[in-house]
LUMKOLDO-541677 format. One line per 4 residues: for each residue z, x, y of N, C-alpha, C. Coordinates in nm, 3 decimals. Layout:
<recs>
Z,X,Y,Z,X,Y,Z,X,Y ~ ...
</recs>
This chain:
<recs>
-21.690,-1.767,20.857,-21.821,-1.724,20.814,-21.825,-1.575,20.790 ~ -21.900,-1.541,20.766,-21.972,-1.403,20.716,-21.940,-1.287,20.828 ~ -21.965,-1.342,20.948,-21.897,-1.255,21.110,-21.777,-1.236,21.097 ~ -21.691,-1.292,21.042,-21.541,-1.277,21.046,-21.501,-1.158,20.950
-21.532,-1.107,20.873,-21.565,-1.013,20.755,-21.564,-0.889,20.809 ~ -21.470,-0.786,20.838,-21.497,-0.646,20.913,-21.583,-0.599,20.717 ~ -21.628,-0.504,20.803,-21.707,-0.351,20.760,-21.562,-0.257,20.657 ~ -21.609,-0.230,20.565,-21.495,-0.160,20.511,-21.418,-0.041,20.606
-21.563,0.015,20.633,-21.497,0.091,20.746,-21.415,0.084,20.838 ~ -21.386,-0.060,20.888,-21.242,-0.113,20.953,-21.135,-0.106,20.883 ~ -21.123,-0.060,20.787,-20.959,-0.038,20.698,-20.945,0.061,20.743 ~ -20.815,0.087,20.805,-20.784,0.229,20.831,-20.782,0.333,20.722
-20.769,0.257,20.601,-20.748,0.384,20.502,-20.876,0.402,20.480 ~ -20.990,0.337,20.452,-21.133,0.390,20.411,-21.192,0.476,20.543 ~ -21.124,0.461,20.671,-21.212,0.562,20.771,-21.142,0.704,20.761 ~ -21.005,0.699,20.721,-20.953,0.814,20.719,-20.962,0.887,20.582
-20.975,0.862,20.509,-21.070,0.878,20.357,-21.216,0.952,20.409 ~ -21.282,0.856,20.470,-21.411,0.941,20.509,-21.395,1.041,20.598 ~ -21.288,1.032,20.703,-21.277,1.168,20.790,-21.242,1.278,20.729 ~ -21.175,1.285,20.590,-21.121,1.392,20.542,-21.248,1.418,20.444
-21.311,1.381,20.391,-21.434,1.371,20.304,-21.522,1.463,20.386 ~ -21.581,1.453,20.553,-21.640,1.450,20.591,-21.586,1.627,20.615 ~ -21.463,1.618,20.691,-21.397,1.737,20.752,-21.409,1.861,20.628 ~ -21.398,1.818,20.517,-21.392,1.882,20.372,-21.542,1.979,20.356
-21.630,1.866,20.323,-21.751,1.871,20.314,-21.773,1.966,20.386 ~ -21.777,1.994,20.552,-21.801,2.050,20.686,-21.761,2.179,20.645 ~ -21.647,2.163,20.574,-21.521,2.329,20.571,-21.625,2.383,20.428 ~ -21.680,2.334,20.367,-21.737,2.425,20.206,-21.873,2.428,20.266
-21.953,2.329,20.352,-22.044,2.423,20.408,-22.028,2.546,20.486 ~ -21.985,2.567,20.539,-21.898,2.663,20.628,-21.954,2.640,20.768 ~ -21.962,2.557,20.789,-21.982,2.464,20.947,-21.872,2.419,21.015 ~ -21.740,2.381,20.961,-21.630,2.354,20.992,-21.552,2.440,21.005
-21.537,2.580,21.008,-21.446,2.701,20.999,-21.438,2.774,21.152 ~ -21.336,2.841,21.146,-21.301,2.927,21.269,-21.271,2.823,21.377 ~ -21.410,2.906,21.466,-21.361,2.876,21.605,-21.394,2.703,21.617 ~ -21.529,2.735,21.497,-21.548,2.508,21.494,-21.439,2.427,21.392
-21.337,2.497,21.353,-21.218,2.412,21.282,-21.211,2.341,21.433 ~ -21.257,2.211,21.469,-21.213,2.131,21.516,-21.142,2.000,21.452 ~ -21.031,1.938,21.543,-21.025,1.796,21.501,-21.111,1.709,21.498 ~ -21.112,1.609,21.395,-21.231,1.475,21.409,-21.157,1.361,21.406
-21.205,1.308,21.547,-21.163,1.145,21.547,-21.318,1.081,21.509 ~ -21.288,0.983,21.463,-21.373,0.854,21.445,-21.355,0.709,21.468 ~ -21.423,0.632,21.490,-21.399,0.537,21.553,-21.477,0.416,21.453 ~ -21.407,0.294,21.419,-21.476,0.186,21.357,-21.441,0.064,21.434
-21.582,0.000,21.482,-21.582,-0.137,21.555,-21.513,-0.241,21.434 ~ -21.395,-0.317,21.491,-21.326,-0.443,21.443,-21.415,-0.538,21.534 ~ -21.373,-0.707,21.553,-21.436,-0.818,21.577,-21.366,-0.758,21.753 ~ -21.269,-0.753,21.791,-21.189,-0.750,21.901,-21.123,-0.624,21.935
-21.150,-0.511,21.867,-21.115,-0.361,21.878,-21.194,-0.276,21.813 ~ -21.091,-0.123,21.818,-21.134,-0.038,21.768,-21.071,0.026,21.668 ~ -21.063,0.067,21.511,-20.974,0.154,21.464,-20.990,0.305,21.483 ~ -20.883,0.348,21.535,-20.931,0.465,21.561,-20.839,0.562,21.481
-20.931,0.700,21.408,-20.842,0.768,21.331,-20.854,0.930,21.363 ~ -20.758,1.044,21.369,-20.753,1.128,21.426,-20.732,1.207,21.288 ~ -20.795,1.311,21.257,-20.729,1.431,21.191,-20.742,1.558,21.231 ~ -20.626,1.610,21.187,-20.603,1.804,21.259,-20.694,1.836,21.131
-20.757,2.020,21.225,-20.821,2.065,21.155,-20.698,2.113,21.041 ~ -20.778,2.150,20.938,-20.753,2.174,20.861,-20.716,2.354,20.830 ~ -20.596,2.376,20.800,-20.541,2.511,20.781,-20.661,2.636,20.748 ~ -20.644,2.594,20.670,-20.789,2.717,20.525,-20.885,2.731,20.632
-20.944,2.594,20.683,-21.075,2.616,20.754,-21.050,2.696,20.889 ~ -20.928,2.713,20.988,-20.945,2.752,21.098,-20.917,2.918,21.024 ~ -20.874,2.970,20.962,-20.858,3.121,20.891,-20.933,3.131,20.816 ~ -21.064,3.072,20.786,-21.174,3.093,20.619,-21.210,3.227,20.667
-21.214,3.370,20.553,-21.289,3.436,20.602,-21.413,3.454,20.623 ~ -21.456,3.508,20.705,-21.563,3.570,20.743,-21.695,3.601,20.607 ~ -21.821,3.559,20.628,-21.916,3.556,20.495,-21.938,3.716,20.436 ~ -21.882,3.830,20.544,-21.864,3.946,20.471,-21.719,3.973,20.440
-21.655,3.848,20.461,-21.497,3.879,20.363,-21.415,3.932,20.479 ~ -21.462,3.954,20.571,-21.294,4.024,20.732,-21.232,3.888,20.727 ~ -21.115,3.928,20.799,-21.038,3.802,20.848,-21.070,3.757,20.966 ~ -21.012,3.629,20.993,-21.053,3.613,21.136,-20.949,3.607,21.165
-20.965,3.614,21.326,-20.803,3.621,21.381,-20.764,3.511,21.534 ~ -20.730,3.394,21.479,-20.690,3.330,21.539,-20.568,3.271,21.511 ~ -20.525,3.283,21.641,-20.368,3.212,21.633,-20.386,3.105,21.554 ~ -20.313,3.035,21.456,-20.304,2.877,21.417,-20.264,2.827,21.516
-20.093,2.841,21.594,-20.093,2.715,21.648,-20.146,2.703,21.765 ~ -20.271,2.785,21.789,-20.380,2.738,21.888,-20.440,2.634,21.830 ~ -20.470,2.625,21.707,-20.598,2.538,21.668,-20.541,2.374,21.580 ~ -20.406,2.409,21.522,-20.405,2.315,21.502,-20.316,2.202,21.546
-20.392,2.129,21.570,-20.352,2.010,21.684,-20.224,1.924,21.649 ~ -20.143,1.861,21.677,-20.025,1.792,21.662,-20.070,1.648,21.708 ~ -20.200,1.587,21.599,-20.260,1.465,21.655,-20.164,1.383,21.664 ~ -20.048,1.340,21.596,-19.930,1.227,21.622,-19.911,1.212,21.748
-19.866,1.335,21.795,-19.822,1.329,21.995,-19.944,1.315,22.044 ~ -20.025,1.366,22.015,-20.145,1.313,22.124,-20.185,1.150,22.115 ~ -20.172,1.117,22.016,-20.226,1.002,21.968,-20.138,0.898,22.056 ~ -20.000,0.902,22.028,-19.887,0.833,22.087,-19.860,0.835,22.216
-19.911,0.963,22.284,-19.955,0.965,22.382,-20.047,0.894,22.490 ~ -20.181,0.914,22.405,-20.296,0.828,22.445,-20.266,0.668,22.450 ~ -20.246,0.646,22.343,-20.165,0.506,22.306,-20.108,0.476,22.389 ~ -19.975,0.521,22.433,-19.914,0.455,22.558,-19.974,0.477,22.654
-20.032,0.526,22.687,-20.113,0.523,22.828,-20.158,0.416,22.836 ~ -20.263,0.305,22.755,-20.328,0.178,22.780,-20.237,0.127,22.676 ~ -20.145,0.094,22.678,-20.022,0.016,22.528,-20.076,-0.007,22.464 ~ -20.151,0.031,22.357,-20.220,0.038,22.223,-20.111,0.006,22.139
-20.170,-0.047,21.997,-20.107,-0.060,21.936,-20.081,0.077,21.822 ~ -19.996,0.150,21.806,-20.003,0.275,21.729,-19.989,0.213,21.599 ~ -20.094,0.309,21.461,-20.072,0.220,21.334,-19.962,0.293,21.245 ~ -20.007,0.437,21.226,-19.969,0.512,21.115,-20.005,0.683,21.218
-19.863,0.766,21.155,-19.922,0.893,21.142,-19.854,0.959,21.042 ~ -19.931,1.075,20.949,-19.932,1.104,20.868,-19.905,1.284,20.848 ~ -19.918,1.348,20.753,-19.879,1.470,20.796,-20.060,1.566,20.864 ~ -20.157,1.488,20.838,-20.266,1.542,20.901,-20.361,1.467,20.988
-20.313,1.320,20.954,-20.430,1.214,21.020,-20.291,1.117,21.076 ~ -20.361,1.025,21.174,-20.301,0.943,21.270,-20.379,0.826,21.293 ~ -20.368,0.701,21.311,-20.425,0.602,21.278,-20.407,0.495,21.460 ~ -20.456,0.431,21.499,-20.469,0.385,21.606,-20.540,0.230,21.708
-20.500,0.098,21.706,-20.598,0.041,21.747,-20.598,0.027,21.876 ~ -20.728,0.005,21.930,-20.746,-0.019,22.058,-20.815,-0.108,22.095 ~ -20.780,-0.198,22.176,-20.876,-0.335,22.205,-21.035,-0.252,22.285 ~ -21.101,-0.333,22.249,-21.221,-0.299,22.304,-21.263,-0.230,22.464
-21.172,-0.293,22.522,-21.142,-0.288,22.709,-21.121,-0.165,22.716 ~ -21.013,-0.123,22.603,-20.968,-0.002,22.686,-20.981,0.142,22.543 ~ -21.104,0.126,22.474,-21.142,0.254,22.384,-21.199,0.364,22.485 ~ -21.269,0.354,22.595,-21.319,0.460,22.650,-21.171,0.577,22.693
-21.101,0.477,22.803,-20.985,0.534,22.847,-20.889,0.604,22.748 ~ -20.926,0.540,22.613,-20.793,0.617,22.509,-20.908,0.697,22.479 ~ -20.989,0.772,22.416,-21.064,0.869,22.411,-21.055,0.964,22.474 ~ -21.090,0.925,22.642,-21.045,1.003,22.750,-20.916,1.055,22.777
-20.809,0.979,22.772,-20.719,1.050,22.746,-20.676,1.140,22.653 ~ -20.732,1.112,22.512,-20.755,1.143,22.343,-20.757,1.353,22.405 ~ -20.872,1.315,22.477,-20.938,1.476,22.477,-20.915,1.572,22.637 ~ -20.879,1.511,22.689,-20.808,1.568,22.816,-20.680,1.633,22.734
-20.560,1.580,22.681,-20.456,1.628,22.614,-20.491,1.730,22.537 ~ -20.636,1.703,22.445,-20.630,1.817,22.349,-20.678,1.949,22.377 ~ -20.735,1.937,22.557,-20.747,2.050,22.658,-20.839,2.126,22.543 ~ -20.962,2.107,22.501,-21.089,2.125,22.432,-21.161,2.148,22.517
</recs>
């Protein structure tokens, strides 16, 4: 029936499509830059899990300058995250199934039981 049918948003490629859409968007408002170049995970409910998708901030955005044009000065490899190891990380902690990682996004399912605990672990690692 019709229940059996995920949400597009359960394709891993359409959530990670929207995380970079979203992360993009964030970086040309200039809401996403500097010290808020954060990573964005997102999360899409399956019938029996979770897909979960991770992307590092984005280069440009953690160095955008400043709206009177200075630089900013932050280390990169403070900011940008090495979501694969964390991910694979988290993952084995509750044996998840790992899907895909990529050179900026990382892909992830998690049965329903145990999405809190991979989160939790997700952001303890990324020591945020």
């Amino acid at each position: 029936g019709e229940d059996s049918i995920d949400s597009p948003f359960a394709r891993p490629m359409v959530l990670t499509r929207l995380a970079q859409f979203l992360m993009r968007i964030n970086m040309e408002n200039r809401k996403w830059i500097n010290r808020n170049a954060l990573p964005l995970v997102l999360l899409s409910e399956r019938k029996h899990s979770f897909i979960v998708v991770g992307l590092s901030a984005i280069p440009a955005a953690v160095s955008m300058p400043k709206l009177d044009g200075t630089e900013v000065n932050i280390p990169l490899e403070n900011k940008i995250v090495n979501f694969g190891q964390l991910f694979r990380l988290a993952a084995k902690d509750i044996q998840a199934q790992f899907r895909s990682d990529s050179f900026d996004s990382c892909i992830v399912e998690v049965g329903r039981d145990d999405v809190h605990s991979f989160i939790e672990s997700l952001f303890v690692s990324m020591d945020y």
